[in-house]
N, C-alpha and C positions, 0 to 999 in steps of 0.2 A: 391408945390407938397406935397400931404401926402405919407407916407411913410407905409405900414402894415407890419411889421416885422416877420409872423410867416404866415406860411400855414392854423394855425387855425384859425385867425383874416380873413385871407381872407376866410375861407368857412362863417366863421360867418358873413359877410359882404353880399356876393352871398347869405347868407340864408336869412339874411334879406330883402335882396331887392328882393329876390324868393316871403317872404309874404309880402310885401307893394305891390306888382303887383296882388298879389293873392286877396288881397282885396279891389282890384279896380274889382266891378264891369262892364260885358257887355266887358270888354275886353278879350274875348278867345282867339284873334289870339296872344297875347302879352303872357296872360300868358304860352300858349302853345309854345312859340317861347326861354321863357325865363327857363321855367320848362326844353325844351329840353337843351338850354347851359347847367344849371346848372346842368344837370347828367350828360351830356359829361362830365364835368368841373369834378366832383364826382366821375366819371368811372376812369378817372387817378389819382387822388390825392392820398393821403393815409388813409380818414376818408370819410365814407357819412355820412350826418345825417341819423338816425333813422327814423325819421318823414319823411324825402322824399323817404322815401323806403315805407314807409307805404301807404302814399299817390301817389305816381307812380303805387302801385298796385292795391289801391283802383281804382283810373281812371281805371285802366286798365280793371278791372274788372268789371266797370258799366257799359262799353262800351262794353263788349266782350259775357257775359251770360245772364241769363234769371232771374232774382231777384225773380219772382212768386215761384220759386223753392227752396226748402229748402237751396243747397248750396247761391243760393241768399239771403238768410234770417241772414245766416252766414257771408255773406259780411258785409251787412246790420246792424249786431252786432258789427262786426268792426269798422266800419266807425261811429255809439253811441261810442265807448269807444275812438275813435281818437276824435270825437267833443268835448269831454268833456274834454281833455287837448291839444288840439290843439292852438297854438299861431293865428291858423287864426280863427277871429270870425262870417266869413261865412260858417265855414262845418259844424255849429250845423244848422242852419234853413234851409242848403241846403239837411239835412240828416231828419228833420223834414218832412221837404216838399216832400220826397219821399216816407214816411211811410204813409203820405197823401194818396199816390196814391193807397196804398194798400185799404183803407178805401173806396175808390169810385172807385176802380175795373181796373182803368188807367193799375196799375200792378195786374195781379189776380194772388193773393197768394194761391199755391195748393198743396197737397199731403196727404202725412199720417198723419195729424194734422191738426186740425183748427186752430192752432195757428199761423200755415203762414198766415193766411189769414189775418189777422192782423199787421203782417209783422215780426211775429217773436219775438225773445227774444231780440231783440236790441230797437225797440217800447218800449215792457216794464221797459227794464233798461231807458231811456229817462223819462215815465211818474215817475216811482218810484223817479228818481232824481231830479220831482220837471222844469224837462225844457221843457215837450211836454204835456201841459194841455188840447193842442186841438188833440190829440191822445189817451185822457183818456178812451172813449168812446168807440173804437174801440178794445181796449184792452184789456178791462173788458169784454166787447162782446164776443170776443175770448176764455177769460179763462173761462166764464160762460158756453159757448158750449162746449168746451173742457171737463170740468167736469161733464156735465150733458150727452155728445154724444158721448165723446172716450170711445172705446171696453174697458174691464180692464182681466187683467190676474188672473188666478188664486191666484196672489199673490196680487191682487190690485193695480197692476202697469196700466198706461194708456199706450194703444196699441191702433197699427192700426185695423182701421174696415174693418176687412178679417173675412168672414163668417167663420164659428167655428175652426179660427184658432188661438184663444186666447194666446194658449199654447206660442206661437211660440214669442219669445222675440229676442230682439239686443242691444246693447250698443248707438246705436246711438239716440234711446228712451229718451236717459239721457237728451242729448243735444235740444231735442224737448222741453219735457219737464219741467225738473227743471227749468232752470233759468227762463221760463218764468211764472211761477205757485209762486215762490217767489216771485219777485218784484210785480206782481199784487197781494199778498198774502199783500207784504209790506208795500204795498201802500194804499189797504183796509181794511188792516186791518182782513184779513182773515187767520186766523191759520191753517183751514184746508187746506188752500191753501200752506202754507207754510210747513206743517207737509207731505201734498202727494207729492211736489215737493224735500224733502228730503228723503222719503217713494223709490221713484222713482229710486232715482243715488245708494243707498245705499244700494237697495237690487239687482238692478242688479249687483251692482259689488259682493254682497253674490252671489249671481246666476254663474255669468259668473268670478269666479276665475279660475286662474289656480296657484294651489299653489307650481307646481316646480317652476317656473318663477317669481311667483309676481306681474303678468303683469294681464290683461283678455282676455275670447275669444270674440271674434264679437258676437254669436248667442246662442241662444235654439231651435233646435226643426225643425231644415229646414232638416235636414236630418234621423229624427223620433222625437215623442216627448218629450224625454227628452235630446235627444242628443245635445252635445253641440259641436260648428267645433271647429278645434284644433287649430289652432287658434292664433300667438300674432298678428293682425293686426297692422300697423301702427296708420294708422285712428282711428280704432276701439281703441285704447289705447286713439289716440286723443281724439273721441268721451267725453269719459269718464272722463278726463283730465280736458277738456272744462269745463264739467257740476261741479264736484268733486271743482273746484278751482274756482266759482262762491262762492257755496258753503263756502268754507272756506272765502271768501272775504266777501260776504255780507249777510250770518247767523248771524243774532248779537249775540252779545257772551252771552246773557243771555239765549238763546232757550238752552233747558235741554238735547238737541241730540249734540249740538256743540263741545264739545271735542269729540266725537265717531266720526263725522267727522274730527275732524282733526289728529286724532289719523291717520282712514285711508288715509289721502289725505299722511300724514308724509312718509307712508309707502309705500304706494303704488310709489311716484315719486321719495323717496329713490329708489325703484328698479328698476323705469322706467331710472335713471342715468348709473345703471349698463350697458346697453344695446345702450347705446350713443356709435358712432365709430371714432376714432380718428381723425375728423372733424368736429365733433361735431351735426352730421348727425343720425336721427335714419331709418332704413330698412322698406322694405315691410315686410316682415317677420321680426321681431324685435332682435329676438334670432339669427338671421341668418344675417352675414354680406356679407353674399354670393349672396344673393336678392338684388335688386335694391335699390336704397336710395330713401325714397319716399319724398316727402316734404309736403305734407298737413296733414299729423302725424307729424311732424319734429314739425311746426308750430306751432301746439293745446298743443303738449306739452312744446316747450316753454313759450307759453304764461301760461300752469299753475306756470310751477316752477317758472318762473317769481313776479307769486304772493304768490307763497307760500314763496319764500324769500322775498317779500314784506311783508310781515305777518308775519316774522322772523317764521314762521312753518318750514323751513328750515333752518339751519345756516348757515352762508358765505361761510364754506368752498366748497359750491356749488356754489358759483356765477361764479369762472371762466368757470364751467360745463355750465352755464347759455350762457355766453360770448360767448366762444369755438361754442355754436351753433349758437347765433345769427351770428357768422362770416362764419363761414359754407355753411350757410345758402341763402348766395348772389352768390354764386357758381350758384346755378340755378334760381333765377334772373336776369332778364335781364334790361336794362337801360331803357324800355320804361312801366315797372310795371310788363312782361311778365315773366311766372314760369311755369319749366318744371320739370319731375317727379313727374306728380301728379296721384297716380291711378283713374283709369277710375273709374265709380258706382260699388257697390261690395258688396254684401249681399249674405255671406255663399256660393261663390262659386260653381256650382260640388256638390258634397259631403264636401267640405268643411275641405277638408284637408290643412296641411302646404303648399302643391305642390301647389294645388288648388288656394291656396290665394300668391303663388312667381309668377306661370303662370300669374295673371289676369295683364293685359299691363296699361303703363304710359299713360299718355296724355301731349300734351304741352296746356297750357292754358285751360284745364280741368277746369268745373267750380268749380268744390272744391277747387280749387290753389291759392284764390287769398285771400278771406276772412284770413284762417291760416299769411298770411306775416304781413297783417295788424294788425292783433291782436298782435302778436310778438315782430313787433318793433314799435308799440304804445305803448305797458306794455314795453320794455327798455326805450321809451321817458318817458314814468311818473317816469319810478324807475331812472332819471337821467343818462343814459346811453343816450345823445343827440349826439355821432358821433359813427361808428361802421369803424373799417380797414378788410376789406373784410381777409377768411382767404388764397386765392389764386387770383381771380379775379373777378369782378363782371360780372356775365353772363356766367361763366367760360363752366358750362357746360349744357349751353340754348340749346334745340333741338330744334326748331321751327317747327310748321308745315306750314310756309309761304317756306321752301326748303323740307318737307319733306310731303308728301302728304297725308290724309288721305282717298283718293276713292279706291278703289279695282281698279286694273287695269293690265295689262300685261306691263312686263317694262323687257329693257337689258340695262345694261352701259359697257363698255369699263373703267375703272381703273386705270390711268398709274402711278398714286402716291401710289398706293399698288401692283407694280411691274408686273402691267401689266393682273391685273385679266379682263375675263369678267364675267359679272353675269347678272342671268337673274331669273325673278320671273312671277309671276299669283297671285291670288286670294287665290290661298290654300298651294305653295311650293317655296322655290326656289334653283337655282344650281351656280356652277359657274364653272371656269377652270382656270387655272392657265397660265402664258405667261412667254414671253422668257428669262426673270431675272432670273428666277428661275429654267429653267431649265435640272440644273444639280442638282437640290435637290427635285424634285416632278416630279413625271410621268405628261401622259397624259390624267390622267382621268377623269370621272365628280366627282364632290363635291358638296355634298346633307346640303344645311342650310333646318333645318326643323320649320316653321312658325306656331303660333299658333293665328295668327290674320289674318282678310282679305284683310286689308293695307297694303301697299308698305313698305317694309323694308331694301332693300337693302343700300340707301342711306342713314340711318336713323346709321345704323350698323357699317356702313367703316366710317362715320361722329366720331361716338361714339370710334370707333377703332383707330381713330388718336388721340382721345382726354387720352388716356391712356384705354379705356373700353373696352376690348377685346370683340368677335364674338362669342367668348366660352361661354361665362357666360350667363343664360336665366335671363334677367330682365322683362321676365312679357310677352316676345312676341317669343319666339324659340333661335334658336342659334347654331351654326356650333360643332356638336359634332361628328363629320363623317371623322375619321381620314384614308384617302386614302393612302398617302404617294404617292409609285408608283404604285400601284396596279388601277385596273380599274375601281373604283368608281363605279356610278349609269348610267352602260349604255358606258364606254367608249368600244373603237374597240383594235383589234390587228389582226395581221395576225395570224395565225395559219398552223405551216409547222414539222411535227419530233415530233409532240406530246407535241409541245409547243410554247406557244405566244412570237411572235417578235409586240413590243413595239413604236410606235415614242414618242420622246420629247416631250413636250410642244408645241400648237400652233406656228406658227412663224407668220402667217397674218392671219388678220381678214377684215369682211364687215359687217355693220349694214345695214341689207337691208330695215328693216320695224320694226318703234318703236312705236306703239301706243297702245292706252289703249286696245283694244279687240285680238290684235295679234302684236307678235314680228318674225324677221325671221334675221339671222345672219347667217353668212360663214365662216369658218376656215379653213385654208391651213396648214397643216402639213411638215415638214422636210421627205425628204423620209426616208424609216429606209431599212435595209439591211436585207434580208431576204436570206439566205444560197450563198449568191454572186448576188441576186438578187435584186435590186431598187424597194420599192412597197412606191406611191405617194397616200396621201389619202386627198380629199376634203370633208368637209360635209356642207350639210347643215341644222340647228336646227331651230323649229319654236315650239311657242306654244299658247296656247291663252287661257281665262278665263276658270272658272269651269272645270278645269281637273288638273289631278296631274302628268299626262305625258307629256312630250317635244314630237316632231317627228324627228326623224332623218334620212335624204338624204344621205347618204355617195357613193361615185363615188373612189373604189382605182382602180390605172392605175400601168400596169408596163412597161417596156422596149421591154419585146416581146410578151406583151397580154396574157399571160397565164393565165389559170382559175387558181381562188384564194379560199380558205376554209378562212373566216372571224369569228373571237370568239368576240361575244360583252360579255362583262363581269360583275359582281356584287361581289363586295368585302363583305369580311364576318368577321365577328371576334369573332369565336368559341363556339358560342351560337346559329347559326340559324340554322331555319326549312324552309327547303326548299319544294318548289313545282316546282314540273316537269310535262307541259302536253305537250307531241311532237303534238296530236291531234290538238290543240287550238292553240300551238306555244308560250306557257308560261313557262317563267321563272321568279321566285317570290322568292325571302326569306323574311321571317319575323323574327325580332331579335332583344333580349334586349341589346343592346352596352355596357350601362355599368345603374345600376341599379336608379341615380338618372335621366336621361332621358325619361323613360320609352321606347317604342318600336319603329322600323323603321323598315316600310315594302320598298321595292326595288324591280325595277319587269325590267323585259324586254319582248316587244310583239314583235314575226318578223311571218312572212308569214308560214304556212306549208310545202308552196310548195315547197321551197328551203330551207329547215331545214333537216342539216345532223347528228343531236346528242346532247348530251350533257356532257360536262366536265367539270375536275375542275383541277386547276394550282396553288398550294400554296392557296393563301388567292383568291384569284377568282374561283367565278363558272362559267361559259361559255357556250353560244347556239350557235353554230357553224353553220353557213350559206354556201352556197358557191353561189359564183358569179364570173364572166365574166370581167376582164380588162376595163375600162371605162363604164362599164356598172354599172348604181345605183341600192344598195340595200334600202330599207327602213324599219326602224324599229321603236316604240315604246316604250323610258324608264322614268320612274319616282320613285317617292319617294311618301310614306303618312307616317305619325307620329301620336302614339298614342295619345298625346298629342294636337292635331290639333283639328277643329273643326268637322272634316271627321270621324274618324276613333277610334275605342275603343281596337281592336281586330284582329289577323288573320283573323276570318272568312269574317267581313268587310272588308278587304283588298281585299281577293280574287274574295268576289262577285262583287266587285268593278271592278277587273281586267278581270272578264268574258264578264261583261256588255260593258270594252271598246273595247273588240277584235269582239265583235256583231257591234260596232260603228267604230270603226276604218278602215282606208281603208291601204293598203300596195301598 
């Protein structure tokens, strides 16, 4: 019997016999059988290779997006720079063989560049190095339309062809462009090829500096034309990254621009360091640790610094900076290639503000998530960095959308692992309420999360909340900023007796009566509450259903000896709102900045005219007081919109909104 004395003998043992199966052709079920042990196997140990990190995401990503598309193109560059130092000697002709398919249309390469069509700048790093002679064709083809057919900017940069919108530039240009204007520049011998594809990265990053930061913005010109968004994108730094550290890699050092590039690459990733977060993570907003941690920026700029201390353009004392993110960095990897936190598409936003660009939401398996892993921990396998020790856990914080759904739809859950919430959502808002854990530390009122996507988020959030990422914080899709306490939130009830609201506790039971994608409908049973020596019993029932921002609310309270009841449904305020009062219509509305990084949240309640007795207010609630009969139902009207929504900019949208549904609404 052999003996392997060291945990790293055995992963190098499973690694090698990972590629001896890898390159047994026509075996997929074996390799896929063996590929899966060996990341279980990886998931617990204390190192994974680099290279199967790389390769897990690669699969993952030829199998999950669309290649014809630029973020395809970026895979696709990837998986050229893993063929080229890969121990297995099938991923070069397997990664040939797909570039193939761009050239006879199998995959049609399409967007703002001809250059996809071609299959991108990973094709031409292949021919330049001499290993895809039957792609040369195709590539020259490419670069030859590209400089004879791309729009060019005022400045001679190559743009998309948008009717006279030349003006209009992005960073992401960089990454179109350069690298692949180079290598076919390289490879023919074309200077001008070479001179515009350095022309290109060098003056957008003149263009799109921002010189407090160090860093760039995404754009010129989406929101007038000279204006630039404000801008540190993640990506957009990626972008730049990308093309900037091509650059510095394969400029040969006789071209007479080559130290000015590396002067800037020196500097600009110097400060791109500063902005790394003690996980080695860089933000949606980069300046801002407070935004979501994005990972397809994280990605592009490891893989520069990576070569920039490959290039000794940086000196060591950055490598652990280096390290620190590839570890980081498997927190949202998951063991079958899958990567979460990656922003959706995103060119300037809105307007194009910082907000603008922390609002725009993540995706799981987003196409732009997978090419970034690749590059990353291909550049650690070349630079000799061949096992990586995750820096928490691998997959640590994967959000899948195989539990989290991406269709618009109406949804309630029941909660008992976060103390008994229910919550319930639509297409445009969602609420929740609080249960019997708690309470002796929160009323019985509703609680407004405000959503700025038309996807399900509920599960997505209490997921996120367990995993230490609070409800509070907007990563790109809304966020529970609506601090009720005991007060009546959006639409809760109270008796009203003496010129002031008696209160019950928290729910005590519930019934989910109806969960499906176009309508939900639930039941709550309340603790009686004591009203002047008297018992008053309140049931409701809440329903709501797509394209609206209102719930319906059934409420039935009963007492001991039938007596008529005055009911206040209520709207919590916090010292900034503008209220609207129409006894006529039967509205009651505030609109209010809560506090100034959320922007606005309108809150309304609609009840019937015919039994509306007034309007008050009690401390932090405003109140429309009803009156009703002992077991007899009233029904009301309450919801929530957010400035920040897809709905709403403004009071005056809020209100027209609120006229239109008291026309629609039935009581």
């Amino acid at each position: 019997m052999i003996w392997i004395k060291s945990m790293s003998e055995i992963n190098k043992a499973r690694l090698k016999l990972f590629y001896c199966n890898m390159r047994t052709r026509n075996k997929r079920f074996n390799i896929s059988l063996l590929c899966f042990f060996c990341f279980t196997f990886f998931t617990f140990s204390e190192k994974i290779p680099t290279i199967l990190l790389a390769e897990q995401s690669l699969k993952k990503g030829i199998a999950t997006i669309d290649l014809g598309l630029y973020p395809g193109t970026l895979l696709m560059h990837g998986m050229s720079e893993l063929a080229l130092v890969s121990p297995d000697s099938e991923i070069l002709p397997r990664t040939i063989d797909l570039f193939k398919k761009y050239g006879t249309k199998e995959i049609k390469g399409r967007g703002s560049y001809i250059s996809y069509e071609a299959g991108g700048t990973g094709a031409a790093l292949l021919v330049w190095k001499d290993h895809a002679p039957s792609l040369s064709e195709q590539v020259l083809d490419g670069a030859e339309r590209m400089m004879s057919g791309q729009s060019r900017s005022p400045e001679g940069l190559l743009v998309p062809n948008w009717k006279r919108e030349n003006h209009k530039v992005f960073i992401d240009m960089a990454f179109a462009v350069t690298p692949y204007l180079l290598y076919t520049g390289l490879h023919y011998q074309r200077p001008d090829y070479v001179d515009l594809a350095i022309h290109e990265t060098m003056e957008l990053f003149k263009i799109l500096e921002d010189k407090t930061s160090g860093l760039i913005h995404q754009a010129r010109g989406f929101t007038g034309q000279n204006s630039l968004s404000e801008d540190n994108w993640s990506r957009g730094n990626g972008w730049g990254a990308f093309a900037l550290a091509l650059l510095v890699r394969d400029l040969p050092d006789t071209h007479p621009k080559k130290k000015e590039v590396d002067k800037l690459a020196k500097k600009f990733f110097t400060d791109v360091i500063e902005y790394q977060d003690n996980d080695g993570m860089w933000h949606q907003e980069m300046t801002d640790h407070g935004s979501y941690v994005e990972t397809s920026g994280t990605g592009l700029l490891l893989f520069g610094i990576g070569i920039l201390l490959e290039k000794g353009i940086l000196d060591n004392s950055y490598f652990d900076s280096f390290v620190k993110g590839l570890r980081g960095y498997t927190s949202y990897i998951a063991k079958d290639g899958s990567v979460s936190n990656t922003t959706i598409g995103c060119l300037s936003p809105r307007m194009g503000t910082k907000d603008d660009y922390r609002n725009r939401p993540w995706a799981f398996n987003d196409s732009h998530a997978f090419g970034p892993v690749v590059l990353a921990y291909t550049q650690a396998y070349k630079m000799g960095i061949k096992e990586i020790k995750p820096l928490k856990k691998l997959g640590k914080y994967v959000v899948p959308d195989t539990v989290f759904s991406k269709t618009p739809k109406t949804y309630v859950r029941y909660i008992p692992q976060r103390k008994e919430d229910i919550a319930w959502e639509n297409d445009r808002i969602a609420f929740r309420v609080f249960g019997p854990p708690v309470k002796n530390q929160v009323g019985s009122g509703i609680d407004v999360w405000a959503k700025s996507v038309r996807y399900p988020i509920i599960d997505k959030w209490y997921h996120l909340n367990s995993e230490g990422k609070d409800y509070h914080t907007d990563r790109g899709e809304g966020c529970d900023f609506y601090d009720m306490g005991y007060y009546r939130g959006c639409g809760g009830t109270a008796v009203w007796h003496n010129n002031k609201p008696y209160t019950s506790q928290t729910y005590f039971n519930h019934r989910i009566l109806k969960n499906d994608k176009k309508e939900i409908i639930f039941e709550l049973t309340y603790s009686p509450v004591d009203v002047n020596g008297i018992k008053v019993y309140e049931r409701k029932t809440i329903s709501m259903k797509k394209g609206t921002n209102l719930f319906r609310v059934v409420s039935i309270f009963e007492t001991e000896n039938d007596r008529d009841l005055t009911v206040g449904i209520g709207l919590t305020t916090f010292g900034k709102q503008k209220m609207h009062i129409d006894k006529e219509k039967g509205i009651l509305s505030c609109w209010e900045e809560i506090d100034s990084e959320h922007g606005y949240l309108g809150t309304a309640v609609l009840v019937n005219p015919e039994g509306l007795l007034d309007f008050t207010e009690y401390e932090k609630d405003q109140f429309v007081l009803i009156h009703t009969k002992s077991g007899v139902p009233i029904t009301y009207h309450a919801g929530a919109g957010w400035s920040k929504s897809l709905d709403f900019d403004n009071e005056e949208d809020w209100l027209k909104y609120l006229i239109r549904e008291v026309k629609r609404n039935k009581f």
